[in-house]
C-alpha positions as CSV (number, residue, x, y, z in Angstrom):
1,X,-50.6,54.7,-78.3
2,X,-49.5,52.8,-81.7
3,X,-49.1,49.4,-82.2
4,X,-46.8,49.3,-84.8
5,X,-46.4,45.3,-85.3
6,X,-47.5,42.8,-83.2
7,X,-45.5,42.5,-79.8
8,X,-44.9,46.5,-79.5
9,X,-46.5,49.7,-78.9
10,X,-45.3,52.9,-79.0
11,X,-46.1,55.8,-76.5
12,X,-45.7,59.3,-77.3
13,X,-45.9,62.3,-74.8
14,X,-48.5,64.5,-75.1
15,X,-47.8,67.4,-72.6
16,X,-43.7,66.3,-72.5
17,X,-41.7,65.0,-75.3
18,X,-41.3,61.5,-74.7
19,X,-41.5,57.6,-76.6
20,X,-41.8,54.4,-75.3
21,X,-41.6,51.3,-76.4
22,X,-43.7,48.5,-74.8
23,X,-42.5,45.2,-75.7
24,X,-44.3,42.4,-75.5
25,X,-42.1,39.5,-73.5
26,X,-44.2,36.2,-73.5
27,X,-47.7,35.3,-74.9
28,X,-50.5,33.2,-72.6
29,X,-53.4,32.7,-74.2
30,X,-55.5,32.3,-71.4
31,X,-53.8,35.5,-69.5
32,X,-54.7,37.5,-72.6
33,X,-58.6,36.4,-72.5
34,X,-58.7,38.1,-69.0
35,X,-57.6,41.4,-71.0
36,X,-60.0,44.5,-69.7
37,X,-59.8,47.7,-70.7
38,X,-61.6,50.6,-69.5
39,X,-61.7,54.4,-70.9
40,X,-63.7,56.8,-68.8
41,X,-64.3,55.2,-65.6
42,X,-64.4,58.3,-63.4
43,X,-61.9,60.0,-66.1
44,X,-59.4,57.5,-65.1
45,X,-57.9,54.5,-67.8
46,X,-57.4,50.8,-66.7
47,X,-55.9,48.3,-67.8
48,X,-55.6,44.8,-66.4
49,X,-53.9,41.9,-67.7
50,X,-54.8,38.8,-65.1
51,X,-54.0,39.5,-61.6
52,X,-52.5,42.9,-62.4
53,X,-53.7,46.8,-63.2
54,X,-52.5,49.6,-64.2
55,X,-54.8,52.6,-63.8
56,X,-53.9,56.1,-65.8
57,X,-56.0,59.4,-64.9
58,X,-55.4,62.4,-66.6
59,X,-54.7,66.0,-64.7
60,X,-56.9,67.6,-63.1
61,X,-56.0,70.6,-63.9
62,X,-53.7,70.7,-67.2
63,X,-50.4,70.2,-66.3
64,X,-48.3,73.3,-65.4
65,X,-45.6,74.7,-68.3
66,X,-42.3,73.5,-67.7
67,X,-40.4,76.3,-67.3
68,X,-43.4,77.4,-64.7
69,X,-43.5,74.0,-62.5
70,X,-40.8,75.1,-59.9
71,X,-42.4,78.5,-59.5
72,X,-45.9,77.5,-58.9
73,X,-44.5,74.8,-56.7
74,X,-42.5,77.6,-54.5
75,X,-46.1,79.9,-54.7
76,X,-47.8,76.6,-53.5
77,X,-45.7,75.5,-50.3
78,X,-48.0,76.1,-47.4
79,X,-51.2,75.2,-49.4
80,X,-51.6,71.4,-49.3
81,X,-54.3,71.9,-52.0
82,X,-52.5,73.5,-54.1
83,X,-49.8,71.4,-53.8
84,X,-51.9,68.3,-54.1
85,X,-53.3,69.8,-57.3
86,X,-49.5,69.9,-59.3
87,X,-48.9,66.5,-58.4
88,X,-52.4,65.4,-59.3
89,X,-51.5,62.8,-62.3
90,X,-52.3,59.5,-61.3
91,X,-50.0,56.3,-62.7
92,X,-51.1,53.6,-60.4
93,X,-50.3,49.6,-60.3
94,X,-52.0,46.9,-58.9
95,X,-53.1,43.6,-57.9
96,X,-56.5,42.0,-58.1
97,X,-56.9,39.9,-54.9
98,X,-58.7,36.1,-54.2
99,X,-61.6,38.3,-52.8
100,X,-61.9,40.4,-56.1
101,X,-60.3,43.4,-54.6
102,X,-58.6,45.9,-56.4
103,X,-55.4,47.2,-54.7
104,X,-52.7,50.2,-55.4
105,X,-49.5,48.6,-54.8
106,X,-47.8,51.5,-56.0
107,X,-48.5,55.0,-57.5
108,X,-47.4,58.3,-58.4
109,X,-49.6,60.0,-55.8
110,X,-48.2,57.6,-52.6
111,X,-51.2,57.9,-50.0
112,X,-52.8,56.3,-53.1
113,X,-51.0,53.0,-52.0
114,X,-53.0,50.3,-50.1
115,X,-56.4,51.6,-51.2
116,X,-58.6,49.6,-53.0
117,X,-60.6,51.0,-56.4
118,X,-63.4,49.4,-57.8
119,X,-63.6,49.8,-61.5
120,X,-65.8,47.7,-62.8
């Protein structure tokens, strides 16, 4: 990621071709003190802003080619293992509850969702 001027960042794909653009929308000091930021916890990336988390974790194995994904998804079916592994990129967001509790409210691996993580 990029910040190219205060307010945005840019996100290029690594293993796709992709960009975002993350646009700052409003500015709390006091939100922006509780800022934490975590590389390597368990191979995962977090990021919380107040009350909120997002946690990133890279594949586990390397991401299929893209003209291979449906084939080794067919060559999969039967093998929840296998299957688990091609879907194995986490993208999860959060909320950090009154008892200090970190909860997946949603995620790119769904039986993810309603688990707690501890990453501090």
């Amino acid at each position: 990621m990029e910040e190219t001027k205060p307010g945005l960042m840019i996100e290029r794909g690594i293993h796709r071709d992709y960009l975002e653009e993350w646009v700052q929308s409003a500015f709390d000091a006091d939100v922006m003190r509780e800022w934490i930021w975590h590389d390597g916890w368990n191979g995962a990336t977090v990021l919380r802003l107040g009350d909120v988390f997002m946690l990133a974790e890279d594949r586990r194995p390397s991401p299929p080619e893209a003209n291979s994904f449906e084939g080794d998804v067919q060559a999969a079916i039967g093998n929840e293992a296998a299957l688990s592994a091609l879907l194995d990129c986490e993208i999860s967001y959060g909320h950090v509850e009154a008892d200090g509790s970190w909860r997946i409210a949603h995620s790119t691996i769904p039986w993810r969702e309603g688990e707690t993580v501890s990453p501090l």
